[in-house]
N, CA, C and O atoms as a MOPAC input file, in Angstrom:
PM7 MOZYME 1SCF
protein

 N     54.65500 1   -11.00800 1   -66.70300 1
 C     55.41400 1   -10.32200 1   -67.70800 1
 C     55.57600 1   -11.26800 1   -68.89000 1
 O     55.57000 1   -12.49400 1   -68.78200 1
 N     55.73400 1   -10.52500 1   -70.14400 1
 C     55.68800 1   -11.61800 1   -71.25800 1
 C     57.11600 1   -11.24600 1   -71.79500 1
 O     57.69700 1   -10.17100 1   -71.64900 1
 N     57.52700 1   -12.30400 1   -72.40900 1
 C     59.23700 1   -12.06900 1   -73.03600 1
 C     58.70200 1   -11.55000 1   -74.34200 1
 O     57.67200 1   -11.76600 1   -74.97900 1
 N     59.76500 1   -10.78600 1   -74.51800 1
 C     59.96800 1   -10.33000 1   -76.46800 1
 C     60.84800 1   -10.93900 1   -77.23000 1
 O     60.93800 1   -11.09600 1   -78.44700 1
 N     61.70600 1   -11.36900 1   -76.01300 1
 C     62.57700 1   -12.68900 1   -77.22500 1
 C     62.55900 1   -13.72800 1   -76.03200 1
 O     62.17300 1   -13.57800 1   -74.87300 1
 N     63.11400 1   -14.86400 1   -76.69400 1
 C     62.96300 1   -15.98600 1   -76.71300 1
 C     63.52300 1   -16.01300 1   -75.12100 1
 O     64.74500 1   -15.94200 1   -75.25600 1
 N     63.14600 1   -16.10000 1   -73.31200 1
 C     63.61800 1   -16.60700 1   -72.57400 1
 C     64.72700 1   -17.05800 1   -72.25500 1
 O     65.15400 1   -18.03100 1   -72.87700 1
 N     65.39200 1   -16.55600 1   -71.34500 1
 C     67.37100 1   -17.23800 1   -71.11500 1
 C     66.60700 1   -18.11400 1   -69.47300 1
 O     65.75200 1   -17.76800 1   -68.65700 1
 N     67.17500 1   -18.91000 1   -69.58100 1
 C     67.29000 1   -19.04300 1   -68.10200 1
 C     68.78800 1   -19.17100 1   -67.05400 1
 O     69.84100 1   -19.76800 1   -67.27800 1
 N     68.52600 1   -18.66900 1   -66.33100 1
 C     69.76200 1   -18.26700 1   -65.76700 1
 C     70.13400 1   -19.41200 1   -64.70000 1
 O     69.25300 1   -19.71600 1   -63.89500 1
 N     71.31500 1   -20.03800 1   -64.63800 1
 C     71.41200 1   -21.55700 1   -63.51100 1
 C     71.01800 1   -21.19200 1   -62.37900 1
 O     70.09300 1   -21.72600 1   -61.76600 1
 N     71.97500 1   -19.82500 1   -61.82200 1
 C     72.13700 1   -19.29800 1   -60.62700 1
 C     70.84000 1   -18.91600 1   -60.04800 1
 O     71.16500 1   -17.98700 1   -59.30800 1
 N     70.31800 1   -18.97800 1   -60.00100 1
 C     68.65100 1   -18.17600 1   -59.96300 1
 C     67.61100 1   -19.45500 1   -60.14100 1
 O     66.75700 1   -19.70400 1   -59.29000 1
 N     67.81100 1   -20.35700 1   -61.53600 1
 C     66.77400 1   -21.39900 1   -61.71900 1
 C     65.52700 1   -20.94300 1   -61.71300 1
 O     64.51600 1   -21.37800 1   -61.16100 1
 N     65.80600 1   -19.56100 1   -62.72200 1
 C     64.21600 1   -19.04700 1   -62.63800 1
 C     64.29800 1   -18.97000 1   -64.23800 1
 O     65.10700 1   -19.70600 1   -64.80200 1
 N     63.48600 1   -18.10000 1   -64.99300 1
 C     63.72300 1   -17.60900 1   -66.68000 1
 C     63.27400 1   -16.64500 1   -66.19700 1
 O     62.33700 1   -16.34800 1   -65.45700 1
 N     64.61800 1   -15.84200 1   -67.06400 1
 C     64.35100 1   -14.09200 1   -67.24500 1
 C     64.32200 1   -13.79800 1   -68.53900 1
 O     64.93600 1   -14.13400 1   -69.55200 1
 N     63.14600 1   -12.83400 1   -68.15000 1
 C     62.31600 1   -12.09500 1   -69.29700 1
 C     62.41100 1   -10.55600 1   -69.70400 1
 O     62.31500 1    -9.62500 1   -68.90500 1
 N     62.60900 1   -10.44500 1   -71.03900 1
 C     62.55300 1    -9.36500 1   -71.51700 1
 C     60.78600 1    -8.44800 1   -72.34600 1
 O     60.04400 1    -8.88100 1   -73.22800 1
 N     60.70900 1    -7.06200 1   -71.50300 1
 C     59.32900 1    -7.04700 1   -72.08200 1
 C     59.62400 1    -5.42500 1   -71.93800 1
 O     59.98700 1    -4.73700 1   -70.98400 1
 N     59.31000 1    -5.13100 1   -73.28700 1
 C     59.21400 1    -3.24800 1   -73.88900 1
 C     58.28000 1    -3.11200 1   -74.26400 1
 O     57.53300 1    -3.98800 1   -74.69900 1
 N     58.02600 1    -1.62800 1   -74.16800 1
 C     56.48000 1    -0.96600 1   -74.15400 1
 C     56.83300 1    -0.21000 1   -73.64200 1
 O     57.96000 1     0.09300 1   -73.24900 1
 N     55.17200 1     0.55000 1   -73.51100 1
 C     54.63600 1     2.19300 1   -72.78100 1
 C     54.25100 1     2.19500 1   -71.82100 1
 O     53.28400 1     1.43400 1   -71.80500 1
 N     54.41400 1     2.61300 1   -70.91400 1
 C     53.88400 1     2.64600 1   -69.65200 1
 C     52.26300 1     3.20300 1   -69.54200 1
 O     52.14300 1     4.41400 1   -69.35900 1
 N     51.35000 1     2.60500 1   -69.61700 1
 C     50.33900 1     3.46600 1   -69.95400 1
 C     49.65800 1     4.03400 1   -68.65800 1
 O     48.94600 1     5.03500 1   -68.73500 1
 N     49.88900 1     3.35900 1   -67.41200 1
 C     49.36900 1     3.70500 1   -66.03200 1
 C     50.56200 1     3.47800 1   -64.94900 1
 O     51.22100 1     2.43900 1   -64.99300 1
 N     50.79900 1     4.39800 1   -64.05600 1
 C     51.54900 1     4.37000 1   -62.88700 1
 C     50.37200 1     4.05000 1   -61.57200 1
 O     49.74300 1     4.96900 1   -61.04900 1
 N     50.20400 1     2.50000 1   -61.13700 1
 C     49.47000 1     2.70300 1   -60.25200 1
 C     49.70400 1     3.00400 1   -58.93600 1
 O     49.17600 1     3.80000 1   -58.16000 1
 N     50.84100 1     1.99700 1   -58.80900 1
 C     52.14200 1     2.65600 1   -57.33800 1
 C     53.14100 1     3.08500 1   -57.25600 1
 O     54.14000 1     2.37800 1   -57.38600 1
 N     53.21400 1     4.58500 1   -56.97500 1
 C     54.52100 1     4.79000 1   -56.47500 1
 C     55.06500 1     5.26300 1   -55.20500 1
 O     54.46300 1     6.07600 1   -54.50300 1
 N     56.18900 1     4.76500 1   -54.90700 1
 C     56.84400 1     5.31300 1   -53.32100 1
 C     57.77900 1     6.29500 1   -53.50300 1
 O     58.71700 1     5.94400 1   -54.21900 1
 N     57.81100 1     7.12200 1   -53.19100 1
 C     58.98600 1     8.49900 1   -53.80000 1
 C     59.95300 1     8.63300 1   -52.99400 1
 O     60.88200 1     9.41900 1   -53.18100 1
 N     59.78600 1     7.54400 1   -51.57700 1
 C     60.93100 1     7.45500 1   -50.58300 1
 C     61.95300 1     6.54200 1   -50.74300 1
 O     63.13500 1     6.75000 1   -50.46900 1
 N     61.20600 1     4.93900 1   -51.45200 1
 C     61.64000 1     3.83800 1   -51.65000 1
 C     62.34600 1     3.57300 1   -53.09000 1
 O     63.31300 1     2.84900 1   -53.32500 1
 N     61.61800 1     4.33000 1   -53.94300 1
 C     61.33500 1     4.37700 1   -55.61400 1
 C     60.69400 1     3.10400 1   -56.14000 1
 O     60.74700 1     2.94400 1   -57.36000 1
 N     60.06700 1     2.12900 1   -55.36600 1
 C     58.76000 1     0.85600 1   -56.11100 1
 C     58.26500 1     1.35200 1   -56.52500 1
 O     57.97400 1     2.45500 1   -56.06200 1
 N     57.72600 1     0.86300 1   -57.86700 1
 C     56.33300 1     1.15300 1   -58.43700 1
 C     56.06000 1     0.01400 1   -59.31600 1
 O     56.78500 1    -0.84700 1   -59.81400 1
 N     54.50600 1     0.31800 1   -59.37400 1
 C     53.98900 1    -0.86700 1   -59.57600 1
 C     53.22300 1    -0.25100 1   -61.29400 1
 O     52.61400 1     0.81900 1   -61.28700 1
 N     53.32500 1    -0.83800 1   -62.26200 1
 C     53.23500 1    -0.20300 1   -63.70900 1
 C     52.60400 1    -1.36500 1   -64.59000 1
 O     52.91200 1    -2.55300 1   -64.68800 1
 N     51.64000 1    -0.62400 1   -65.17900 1
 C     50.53000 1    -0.90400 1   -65.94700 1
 C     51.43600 1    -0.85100 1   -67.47800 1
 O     51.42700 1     0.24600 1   -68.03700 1
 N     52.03300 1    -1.73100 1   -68.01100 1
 C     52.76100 1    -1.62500 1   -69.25900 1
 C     52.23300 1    -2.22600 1   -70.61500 1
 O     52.26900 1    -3.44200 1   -70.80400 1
 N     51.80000 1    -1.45000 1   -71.44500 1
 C     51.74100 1    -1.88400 1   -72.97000 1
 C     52.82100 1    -2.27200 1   -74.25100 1
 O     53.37200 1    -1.48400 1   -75.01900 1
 N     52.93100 1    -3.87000 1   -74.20000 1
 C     54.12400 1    -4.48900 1   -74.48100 1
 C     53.77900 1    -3.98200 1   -76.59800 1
 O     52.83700 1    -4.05300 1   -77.38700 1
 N     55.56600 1    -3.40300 1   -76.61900 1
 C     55.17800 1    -3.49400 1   -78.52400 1
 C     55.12400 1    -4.27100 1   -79.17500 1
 O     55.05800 1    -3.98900 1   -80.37100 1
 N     55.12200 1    -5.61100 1   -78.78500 1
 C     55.03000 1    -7.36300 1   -79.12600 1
 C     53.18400 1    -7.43900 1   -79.40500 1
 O     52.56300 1    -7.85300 1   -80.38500 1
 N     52.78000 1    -6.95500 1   -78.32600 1
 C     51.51800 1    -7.22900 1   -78.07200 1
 C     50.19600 1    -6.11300 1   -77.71200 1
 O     49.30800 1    -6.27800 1   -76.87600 1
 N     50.43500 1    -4.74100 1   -78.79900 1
 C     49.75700 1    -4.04300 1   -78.51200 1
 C     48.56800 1    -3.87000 1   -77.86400 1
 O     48.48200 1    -2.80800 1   -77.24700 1
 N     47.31600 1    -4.84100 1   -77.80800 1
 C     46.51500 1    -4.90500 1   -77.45500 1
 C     46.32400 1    -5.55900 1   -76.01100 1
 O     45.26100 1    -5.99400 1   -75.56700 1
 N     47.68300 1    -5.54300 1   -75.30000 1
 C     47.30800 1    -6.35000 1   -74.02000 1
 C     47.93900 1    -5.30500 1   -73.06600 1
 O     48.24000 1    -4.22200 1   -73.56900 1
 N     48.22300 1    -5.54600 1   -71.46100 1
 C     48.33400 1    -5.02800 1   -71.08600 1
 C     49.67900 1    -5.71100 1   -69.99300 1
 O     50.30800 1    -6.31200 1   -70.86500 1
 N     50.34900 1    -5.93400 1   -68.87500 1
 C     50.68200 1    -6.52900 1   -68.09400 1
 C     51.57900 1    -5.43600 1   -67.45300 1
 O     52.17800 1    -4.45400 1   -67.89100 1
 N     51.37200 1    -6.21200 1   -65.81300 1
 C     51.80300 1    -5.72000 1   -64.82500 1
 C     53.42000 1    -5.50000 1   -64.54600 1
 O     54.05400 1    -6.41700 1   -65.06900 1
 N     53.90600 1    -4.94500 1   -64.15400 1
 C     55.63300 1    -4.93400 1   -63.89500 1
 C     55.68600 1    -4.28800 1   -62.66000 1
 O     55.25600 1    -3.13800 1   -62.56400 1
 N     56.31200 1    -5.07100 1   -61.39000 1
 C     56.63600 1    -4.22700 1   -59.96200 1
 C     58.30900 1    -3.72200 1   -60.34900 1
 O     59.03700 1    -4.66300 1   -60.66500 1
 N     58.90500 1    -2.44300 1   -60.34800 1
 C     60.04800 1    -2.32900 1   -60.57600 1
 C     60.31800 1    -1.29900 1   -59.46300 1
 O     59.47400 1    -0.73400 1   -58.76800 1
 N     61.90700 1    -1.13700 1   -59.42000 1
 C     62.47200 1    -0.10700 1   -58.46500 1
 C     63.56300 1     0.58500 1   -59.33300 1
 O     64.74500 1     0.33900 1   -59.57600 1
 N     62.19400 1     2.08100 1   -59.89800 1
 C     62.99200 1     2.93200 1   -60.17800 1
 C     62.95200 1     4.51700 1   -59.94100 1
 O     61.75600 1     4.80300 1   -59.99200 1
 N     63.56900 1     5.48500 1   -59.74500 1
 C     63.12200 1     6.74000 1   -59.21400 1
 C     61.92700 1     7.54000 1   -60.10700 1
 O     60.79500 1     7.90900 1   -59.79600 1
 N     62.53100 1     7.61400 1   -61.08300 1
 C     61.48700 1     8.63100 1   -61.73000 1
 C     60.85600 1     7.49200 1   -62.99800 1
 O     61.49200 1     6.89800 1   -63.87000 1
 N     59.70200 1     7.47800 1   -62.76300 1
 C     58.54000 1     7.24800 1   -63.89700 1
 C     57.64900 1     7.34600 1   -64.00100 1
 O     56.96900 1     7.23100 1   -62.98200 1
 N     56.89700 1     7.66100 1   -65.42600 1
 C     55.86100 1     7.96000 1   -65.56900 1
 C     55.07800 1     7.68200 1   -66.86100 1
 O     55.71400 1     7.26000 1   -67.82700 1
 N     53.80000 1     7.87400 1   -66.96200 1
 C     52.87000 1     7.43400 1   -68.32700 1
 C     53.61300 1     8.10100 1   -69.30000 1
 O     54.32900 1     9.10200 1   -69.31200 1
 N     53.10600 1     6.96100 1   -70.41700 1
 C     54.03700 1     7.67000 1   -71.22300 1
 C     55.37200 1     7.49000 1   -71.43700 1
 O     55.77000 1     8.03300 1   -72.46800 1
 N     56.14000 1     6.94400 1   -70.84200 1
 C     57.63300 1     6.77200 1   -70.50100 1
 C     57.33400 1     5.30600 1   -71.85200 1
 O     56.35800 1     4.57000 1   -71.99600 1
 N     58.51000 1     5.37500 1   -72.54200 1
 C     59.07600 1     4.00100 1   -73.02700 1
 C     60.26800 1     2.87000 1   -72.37400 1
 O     61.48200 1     3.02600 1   -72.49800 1
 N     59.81600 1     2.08100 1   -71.88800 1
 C     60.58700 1     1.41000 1   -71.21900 1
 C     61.12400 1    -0.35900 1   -71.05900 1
 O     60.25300 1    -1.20500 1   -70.85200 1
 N     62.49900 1    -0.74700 1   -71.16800 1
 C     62.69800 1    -2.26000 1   -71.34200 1
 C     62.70600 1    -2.37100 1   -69.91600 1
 O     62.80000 1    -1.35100 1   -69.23300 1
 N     62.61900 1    -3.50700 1   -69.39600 1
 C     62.06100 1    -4.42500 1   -68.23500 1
 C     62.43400 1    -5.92600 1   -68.45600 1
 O     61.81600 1    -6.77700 1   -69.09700 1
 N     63.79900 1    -6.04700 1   -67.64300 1
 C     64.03600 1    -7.19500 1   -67.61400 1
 C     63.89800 1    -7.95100 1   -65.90200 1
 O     64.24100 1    -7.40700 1   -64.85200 1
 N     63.31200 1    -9.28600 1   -66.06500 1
 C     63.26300 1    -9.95300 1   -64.57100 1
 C     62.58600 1   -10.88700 1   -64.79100 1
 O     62.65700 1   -11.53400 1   -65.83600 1
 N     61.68600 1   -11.16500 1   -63.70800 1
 C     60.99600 1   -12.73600 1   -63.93300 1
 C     59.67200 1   -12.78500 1   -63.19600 1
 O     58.99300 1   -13.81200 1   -63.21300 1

């Protein structure tokens, strides 16, 4: 995942969390029992690229505009 602003890192965690918006342009996994899915996202930072996001949410789909925060 790529940040759109500048990286926080969080103590508790000792990881950096990232912020990344865009279009969802492909749903490749979803569980409709669990709600994982695994999403093909086109960041508006970086139109021309593409990157992966595993998230847990019920309903999504192509097309959807969506922020994505994690690490």
């Amino acid at each position: 995942m790529i940040a759109t602003h500048n990286p926080i890192t969080n103590p508790a965690m000792k990881t950096i969390q990232e912020t990344l918006t865009g279009i969802v342009n492909r749903v490749t996994y979803h569980n409709p029992e669990s709600g994982w899915s695994v999403l093909r996202v086109q960041p508006f930072n970086r139109p021309e690229g593409q990157e992966t996001v595993t998230v847990h949410q019920t309903k999504v789909f192509a097309g959807a505009t969506m922020e994505f925060r994690g690490a």
